[in-house]
C-alpha positions as CSV (number, residue, x, y, z in Angstrom):
1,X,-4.5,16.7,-2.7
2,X,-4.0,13.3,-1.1
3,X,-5.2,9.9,0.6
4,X,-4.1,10.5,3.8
5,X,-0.5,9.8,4.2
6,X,2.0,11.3,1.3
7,X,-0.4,14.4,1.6
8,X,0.4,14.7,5.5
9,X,3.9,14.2,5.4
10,X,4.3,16.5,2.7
11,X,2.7,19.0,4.8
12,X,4.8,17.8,7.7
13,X,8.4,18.3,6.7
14,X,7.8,21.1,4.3
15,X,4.5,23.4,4.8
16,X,3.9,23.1,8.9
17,X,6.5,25.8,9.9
18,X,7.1,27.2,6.5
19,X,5.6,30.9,6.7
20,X,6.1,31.3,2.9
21,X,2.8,29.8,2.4
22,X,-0.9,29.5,4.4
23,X,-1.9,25.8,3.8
24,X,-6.1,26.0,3.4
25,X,-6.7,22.5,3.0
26,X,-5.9,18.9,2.3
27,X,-8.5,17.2,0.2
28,X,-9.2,13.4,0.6
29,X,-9.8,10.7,-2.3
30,X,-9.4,7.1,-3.3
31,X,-9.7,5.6,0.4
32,X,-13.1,5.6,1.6
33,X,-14.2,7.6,4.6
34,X,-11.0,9.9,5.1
35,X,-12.6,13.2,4.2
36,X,-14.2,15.6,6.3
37,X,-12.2,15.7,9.3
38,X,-9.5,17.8,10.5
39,X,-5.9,18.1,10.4
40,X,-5.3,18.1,14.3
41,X,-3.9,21.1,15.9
42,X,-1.0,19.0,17.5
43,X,0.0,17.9,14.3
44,X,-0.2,21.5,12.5
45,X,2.1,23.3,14.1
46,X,1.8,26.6,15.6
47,X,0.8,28.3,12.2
48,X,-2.3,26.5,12.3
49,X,-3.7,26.6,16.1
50,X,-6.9,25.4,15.3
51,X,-5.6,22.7,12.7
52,X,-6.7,22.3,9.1
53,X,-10.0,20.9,7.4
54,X,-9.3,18.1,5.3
55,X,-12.5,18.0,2.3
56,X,-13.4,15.8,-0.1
57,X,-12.0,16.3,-3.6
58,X,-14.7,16.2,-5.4
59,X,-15.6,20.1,-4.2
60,X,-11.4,20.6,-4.9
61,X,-12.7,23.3,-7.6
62,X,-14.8,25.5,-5.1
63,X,-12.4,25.6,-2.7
64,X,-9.7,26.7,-5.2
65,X,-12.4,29.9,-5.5
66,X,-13.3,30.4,-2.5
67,X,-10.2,30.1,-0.9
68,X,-8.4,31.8,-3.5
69,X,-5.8,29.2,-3.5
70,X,-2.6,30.0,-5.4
71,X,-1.2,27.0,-5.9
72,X,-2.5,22.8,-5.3
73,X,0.1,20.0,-4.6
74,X,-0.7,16.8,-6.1
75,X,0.5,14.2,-3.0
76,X,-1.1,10.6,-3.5
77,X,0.5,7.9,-5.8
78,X,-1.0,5.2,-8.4
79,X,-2.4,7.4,-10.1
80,X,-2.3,6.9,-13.7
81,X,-0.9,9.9,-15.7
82,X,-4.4,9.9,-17.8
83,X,-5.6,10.6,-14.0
84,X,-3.3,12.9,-13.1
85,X,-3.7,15.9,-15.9
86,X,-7.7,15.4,-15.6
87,X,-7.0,16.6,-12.1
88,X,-4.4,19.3,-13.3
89,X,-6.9,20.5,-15.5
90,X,-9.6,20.7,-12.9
91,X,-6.8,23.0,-10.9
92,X,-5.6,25.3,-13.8
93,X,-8.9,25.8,-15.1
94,X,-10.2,27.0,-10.9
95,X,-7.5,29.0,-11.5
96,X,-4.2,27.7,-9.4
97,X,-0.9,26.3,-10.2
98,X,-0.2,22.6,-10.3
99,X,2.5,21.3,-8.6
100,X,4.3,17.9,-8.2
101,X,7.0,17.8,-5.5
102,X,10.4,16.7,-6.2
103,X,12.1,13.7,-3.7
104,X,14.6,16.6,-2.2
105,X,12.0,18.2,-0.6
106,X,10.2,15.6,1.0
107,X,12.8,12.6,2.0
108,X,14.3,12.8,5.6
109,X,18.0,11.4,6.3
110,X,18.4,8.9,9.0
111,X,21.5,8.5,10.5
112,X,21.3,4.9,9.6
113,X,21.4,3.1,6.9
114,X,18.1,2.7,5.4
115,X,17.0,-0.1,2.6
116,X,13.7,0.8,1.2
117,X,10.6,-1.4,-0.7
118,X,8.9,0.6,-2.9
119,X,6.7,-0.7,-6.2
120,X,5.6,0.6,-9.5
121,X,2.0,-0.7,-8.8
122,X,0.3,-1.2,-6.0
123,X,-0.2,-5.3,-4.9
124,X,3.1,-5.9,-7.0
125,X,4.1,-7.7,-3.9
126,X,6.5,-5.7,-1.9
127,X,5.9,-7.3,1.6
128,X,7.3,-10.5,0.3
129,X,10.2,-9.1,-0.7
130,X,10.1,-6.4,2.1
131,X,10.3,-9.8,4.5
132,X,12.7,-11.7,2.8
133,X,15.0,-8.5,3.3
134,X,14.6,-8.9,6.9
135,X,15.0,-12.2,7.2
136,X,18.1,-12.3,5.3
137,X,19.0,-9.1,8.2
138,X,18.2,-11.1,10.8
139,X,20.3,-14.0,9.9
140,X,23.3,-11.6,9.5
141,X,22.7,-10.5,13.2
142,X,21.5,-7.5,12.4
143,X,19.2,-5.6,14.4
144,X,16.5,-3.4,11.9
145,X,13.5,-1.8,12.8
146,X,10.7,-1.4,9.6
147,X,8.5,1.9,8.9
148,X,5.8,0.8,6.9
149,X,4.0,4.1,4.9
150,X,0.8,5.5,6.9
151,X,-2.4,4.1,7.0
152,X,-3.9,6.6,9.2
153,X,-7.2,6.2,8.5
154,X,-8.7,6.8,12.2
155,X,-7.9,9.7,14.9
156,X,-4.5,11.2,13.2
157,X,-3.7,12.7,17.0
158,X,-3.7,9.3,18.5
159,X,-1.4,8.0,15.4
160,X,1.2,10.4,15.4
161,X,4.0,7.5,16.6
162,X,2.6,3.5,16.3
163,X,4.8,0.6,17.2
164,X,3.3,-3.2,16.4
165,X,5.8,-5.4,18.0
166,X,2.5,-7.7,19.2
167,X,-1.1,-8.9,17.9
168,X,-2.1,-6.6,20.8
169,X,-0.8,-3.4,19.3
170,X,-3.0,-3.9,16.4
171,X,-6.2,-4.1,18.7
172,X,-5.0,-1.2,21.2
173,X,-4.8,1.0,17.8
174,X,-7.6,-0.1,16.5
175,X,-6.2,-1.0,13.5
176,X,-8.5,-1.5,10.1
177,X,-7.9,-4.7,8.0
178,X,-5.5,-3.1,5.8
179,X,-3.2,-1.9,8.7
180,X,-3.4,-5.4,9.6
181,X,-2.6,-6.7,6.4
182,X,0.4,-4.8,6.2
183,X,1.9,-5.4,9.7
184,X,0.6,-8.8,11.2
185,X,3.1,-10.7,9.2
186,X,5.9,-9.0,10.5
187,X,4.4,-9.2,13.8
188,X,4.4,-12.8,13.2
189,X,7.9,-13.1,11.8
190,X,9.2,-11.1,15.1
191,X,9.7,-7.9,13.6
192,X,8.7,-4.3,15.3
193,X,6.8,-1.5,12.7
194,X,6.8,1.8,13.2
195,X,4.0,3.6,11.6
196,X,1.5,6.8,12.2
197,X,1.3,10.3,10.8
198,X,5.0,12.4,11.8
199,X,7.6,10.3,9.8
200,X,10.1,13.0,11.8
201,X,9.4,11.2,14.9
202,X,8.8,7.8,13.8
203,X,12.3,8.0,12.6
204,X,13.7,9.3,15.8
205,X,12.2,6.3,17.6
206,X,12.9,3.8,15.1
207,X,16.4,4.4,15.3
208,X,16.8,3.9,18.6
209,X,19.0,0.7,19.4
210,X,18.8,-0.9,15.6
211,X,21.8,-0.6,13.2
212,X,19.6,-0.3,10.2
213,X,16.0,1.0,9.0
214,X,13.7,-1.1,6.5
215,X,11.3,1.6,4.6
216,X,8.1,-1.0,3.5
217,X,6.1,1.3,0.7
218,X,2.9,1.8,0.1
219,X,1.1,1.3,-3.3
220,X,3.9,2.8,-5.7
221,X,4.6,5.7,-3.5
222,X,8.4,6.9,-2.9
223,X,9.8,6.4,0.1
224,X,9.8,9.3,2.8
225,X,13.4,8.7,4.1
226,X,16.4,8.8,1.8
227,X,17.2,5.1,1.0
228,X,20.7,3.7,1.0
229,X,19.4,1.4,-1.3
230,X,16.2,1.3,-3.3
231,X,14.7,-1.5,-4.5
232,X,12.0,-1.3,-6.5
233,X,9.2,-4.4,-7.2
234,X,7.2,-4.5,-10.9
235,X,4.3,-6.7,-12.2
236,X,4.3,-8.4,-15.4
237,X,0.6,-9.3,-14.6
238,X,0.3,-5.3,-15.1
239,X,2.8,-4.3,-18.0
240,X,3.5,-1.6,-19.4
241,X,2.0,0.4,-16.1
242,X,5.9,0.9,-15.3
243,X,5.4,3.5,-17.7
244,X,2.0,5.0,-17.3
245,X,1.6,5.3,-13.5
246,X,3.1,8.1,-10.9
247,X,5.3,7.6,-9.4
248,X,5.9,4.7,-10.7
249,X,8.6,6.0,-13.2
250,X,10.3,8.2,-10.8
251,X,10.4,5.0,-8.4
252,X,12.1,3.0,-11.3
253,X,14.6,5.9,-12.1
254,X,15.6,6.1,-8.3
255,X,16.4,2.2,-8.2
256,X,19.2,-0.1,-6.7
257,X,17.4,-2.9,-8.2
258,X,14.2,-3.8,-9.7
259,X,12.3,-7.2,-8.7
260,X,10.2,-8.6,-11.6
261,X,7.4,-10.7,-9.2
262,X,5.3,-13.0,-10.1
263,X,7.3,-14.5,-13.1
264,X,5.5,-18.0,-12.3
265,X,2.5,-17.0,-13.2
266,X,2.3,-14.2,-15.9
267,X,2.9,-14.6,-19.5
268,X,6.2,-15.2,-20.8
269,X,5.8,-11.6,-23.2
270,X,4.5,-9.2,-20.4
271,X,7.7,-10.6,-18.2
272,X,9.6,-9.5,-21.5
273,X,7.6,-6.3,-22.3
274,X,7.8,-5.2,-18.2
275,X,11.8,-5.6,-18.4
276,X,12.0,-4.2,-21.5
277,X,10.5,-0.9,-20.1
278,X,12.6,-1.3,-16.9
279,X,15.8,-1.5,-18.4
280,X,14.7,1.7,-21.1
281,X,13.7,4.0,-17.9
282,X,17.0,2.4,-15.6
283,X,19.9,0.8,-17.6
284,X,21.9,0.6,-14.5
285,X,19.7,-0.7,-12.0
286,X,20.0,-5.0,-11.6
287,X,17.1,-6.8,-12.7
288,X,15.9,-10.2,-10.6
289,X,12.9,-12.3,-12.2
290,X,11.1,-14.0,-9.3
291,X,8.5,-16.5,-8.6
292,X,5.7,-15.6,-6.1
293,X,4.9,-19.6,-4.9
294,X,1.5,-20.0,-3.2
295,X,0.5,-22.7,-0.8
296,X,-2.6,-23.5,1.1
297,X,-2.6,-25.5,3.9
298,X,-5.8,-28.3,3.6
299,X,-5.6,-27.0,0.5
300,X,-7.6,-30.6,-0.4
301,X,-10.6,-28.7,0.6
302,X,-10.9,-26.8,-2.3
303,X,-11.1,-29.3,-4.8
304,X,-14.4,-29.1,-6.6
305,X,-16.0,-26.9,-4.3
306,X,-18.1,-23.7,-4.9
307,X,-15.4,-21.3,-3.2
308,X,-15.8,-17.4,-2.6
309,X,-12.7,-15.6,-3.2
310,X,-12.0,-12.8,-1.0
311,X,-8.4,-10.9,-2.3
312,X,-6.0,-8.0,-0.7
313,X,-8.4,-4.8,-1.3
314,X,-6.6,-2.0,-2.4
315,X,-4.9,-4.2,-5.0
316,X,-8.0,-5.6,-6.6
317,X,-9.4,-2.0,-6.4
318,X,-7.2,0.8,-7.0
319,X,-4.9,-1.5,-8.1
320,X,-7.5,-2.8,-10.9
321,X,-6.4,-6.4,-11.0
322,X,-9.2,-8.0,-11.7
323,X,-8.3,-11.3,-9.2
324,X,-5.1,-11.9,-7.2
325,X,-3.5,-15.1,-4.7
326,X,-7.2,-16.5,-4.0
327,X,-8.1,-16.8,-7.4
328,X,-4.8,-18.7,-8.1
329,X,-5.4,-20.8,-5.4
330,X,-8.6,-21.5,-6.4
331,X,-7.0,-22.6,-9.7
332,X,-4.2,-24.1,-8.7
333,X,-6.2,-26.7,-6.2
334,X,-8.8,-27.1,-8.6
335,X,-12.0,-25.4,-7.1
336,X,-15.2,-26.6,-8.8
337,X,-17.0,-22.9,-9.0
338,X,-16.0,-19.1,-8.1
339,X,-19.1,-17.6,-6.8
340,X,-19.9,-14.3,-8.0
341,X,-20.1,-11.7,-4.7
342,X,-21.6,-9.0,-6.2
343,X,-25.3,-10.0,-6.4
344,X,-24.7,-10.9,-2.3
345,X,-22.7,-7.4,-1.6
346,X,-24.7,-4.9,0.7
347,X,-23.6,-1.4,2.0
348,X,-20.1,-0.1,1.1
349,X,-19.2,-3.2,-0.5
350,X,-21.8,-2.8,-2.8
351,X,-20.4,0.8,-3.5
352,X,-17.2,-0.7,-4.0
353,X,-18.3,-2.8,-7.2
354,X,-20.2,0.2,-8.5
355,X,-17.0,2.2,-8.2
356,X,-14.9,-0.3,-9.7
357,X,-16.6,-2.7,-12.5
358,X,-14.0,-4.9,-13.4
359,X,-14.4,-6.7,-10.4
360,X,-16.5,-10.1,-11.0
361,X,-15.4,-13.2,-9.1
362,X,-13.7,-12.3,-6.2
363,X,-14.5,-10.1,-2.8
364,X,-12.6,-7.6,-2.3
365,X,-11.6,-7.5,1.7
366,X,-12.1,-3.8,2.4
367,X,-12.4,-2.4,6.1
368,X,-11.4,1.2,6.5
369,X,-13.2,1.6,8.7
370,X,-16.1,-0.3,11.2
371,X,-19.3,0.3,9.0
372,X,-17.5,-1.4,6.3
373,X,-16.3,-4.3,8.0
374,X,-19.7,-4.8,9.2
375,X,-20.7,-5.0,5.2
376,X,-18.1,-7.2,4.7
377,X,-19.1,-10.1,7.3
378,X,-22.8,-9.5,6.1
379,X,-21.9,-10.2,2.8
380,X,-20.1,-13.4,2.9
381,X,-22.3,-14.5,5.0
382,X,-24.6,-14.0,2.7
383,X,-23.3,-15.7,0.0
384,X,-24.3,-19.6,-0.4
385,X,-20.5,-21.4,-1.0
386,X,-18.8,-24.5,0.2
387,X,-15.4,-22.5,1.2
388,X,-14.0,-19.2,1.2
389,X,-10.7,-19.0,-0.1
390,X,-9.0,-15.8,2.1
391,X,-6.2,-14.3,0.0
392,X,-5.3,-11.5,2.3
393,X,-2.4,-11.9,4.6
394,X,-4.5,-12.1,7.4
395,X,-6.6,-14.9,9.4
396,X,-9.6,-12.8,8.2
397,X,-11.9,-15.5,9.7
398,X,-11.2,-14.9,13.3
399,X,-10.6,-11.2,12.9
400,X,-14.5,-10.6,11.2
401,X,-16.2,-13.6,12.0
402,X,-18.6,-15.5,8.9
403,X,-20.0,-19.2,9.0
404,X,-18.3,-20.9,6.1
405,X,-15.5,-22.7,6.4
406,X,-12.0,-20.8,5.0
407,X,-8.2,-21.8,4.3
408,X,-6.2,-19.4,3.6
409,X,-3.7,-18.4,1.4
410,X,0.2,-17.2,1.9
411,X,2.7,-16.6,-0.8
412,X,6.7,-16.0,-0.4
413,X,9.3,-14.7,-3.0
414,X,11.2,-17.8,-4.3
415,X,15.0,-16.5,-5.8
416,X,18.4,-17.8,-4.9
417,X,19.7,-15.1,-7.0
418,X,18.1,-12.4,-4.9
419,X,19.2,-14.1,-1.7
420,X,22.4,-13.9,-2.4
421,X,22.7,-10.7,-3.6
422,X,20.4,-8.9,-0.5
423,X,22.9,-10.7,1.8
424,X,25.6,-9.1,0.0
425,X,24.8,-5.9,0.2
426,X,23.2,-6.2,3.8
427,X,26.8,-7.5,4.5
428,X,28.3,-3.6,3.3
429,X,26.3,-1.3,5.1
């Protein structure tokens, strides 16, 4: 059971050449559009010439039946653990086994050391702190190469290796907005990401003439190489989820260090309550309270104005914040109105708020695929506002196209104490 990536390498470096088991199928969920395709033959292995189907969940009970299926591996993360035994019960009661796989099993070694990002939510804000690791490498001369978890949300046999080292890379893949999200900072920074489907030989390339790997998670997965150190970012905007989303805890027990974000702008009790938990599930992992600073460049243009937010998608969605950077932008500079999307939203996006009703104010900037980016221009452009504030990562203007003006928004990690101490241990390995 999966969302297209921990459910492929699971399969990958445990089930492809394993004849103790026939894999049937994966099923698909939470990301739209991933589902009824199939597991390419040059990924499967030579169990599975003709590769393996890949369903929707939702018909996870009939195939347990009609496949007769012994035994279902839960392999997708931020899932709350309300959401988890609904899902076990759906299993035991079709008549399989539930299983959750342990880190052993499914972490490769690199011959290199290997710091890894990981979360306990997702949009907790690991690619700040996932770039101020490699700037701090870079300014020790070190030479790194970062594996960002997959995103492979197109055609899996032309994603088995990516590389991003340019803006081009992300066009020649094809890559959705949230690929983009992910690696056009780093692009922009000067760092190369490795990405695609076979974290076996993503790895092999990655190492080649770097000293040291950079593992940047995805929502609150675990990494899928064996860290050297593990660092591990929580929300105070989101406390208490520490402790009531997978993998969250296991992430949290695993860690190095844990980076409280966003200190600057949650409440001074949930920044209390989230290391309160932290420090119950880890005693002996450090604990760094950071600010997450926001800046806007013209930001003068959102004073008083009727502004659209747009936010990150999959942290206003499965993440279930309700808002995110733009709104505090929009805040911060002191914008007269938020619109309200939702009466403007057509197609998927539509869907989207359907799917996920605490959303109000803001846009959600979802394209998986190019249907849903097509929804996406058509609805801010059809929504009558002075200024869309765009709190994604990316120039999301140029990339889609709309008529409004738009500033955008970029946020860093702002901690002396963590400087000092990533430098330190960068320094040992």
């Amino acid at each position: 059971m999966g969302a297209a990536g921990r459910d492929f390498h699971n399969f990958n470096v445990f089930y492809r050449d394993n004849k103790d088991f026939e894999v049937v199928a994966f099923t698909a969920a939470q990301i739209p559009g991933i589902g009824r395709r199939i597991y390419p033959a040059v990924l499967s292995g030579s169990i599975y010439p003709d590769g393996i189907p890949i369903c929707l969940e939702d018909d996870l009970s009939g195939i347990i039946e009609d496949r007769h299926v012994d035994e279902v591996v839960l392999a997708y993360s931020d899932l709350s653990y309300l959401d988890i035994m609904h899902k076990a019960s759906v299993v035991v009661e079709s008549g399989a086994d539930f299983r959750l796989m342990n880190r052993n099993a499914t972490m490769l070694k690199s011959k290199l050391p290997v710091i890894s990002v990981c979360a306990v939510r997702t949009g907790a804000g690991k690619s700040t702190v996932t770039r101020r690791i490699c700037f701090a490498a870079k300014n020790l001369g070190r030479k790194f190469s970062v594996v960002r978890h997959p995103m492979p949300y197109g055609q899996l046999s032309k994603q088995i290796v990516q590389k991003f080292s340019t803006c081009d890379d992300l066009d020649k893949n094809d890559c959705t907005i949230e690929e983009r999200e992910e690696y056009e900072p780093h692009i922009e920074a000067g760092n190369t990401v490795y990405s695609g489907v076979d974290y076996g030989m993503i790895l092999m390339e990655a190492e080649k003439d770097v000293d040291m790997i950079i593992w940047d998670g995805g929502n609150n997965d675990l990494p899928f190489y064996a860290p050297t150190i593990h660092i591990v970012v929580a929300d105070p905007h989101r406390a208490g989820d520490e402790l009531l989303y997978y993998p969250s805890e296991v992430n949290v027990r695993m860690a190095d260090a844990v980076v409280i974000n966003k200190v600057d702008s949650a409440r001074a009790d949930d920044v209390r309550t989230t290391e309160k938990n932290l420090r119950r599930i880890n005693e002996k992992a450090i604990v760094f309270k950071v600010s997450s600073s926001i800046s806007v460049e013209n930001s003068e243009l959102i004073r008083d104005k009727r502004v659209l937010v747009v936010e990150d998608g999959p942290t206003v969605t499965h993440g279930k914040m309700s808002s995110s950077v733009g709104a505090l932008a929009a805040s911060k500079y002191g914008a007269g109105e938020m619109v309200d999307p939702r009466p403007y939203a057509v197609g998927s996006v539509r869907k989207i708020y359907e799917d996920y009703p605490h959303l109000a104010r803001v846009l959600p900037a979802t394209g998986y695929g190019h249907s849903q980016v097509k929804d996406l221009r058509e609805t801010i452009k059809r929504i009558e506002c002075d200024l869309v504030i765009v709190g994604t990562p990316i120039n999301l203007k140029k990339l889609i196209g709309f008529p409004q003006p738009a500033v955008r928004v970029r946020y860093e990690i702002e901690s002396p104490e963590f400087d000092s101490w990533i430098r330190t241990q960068i320094s040992g390995l």
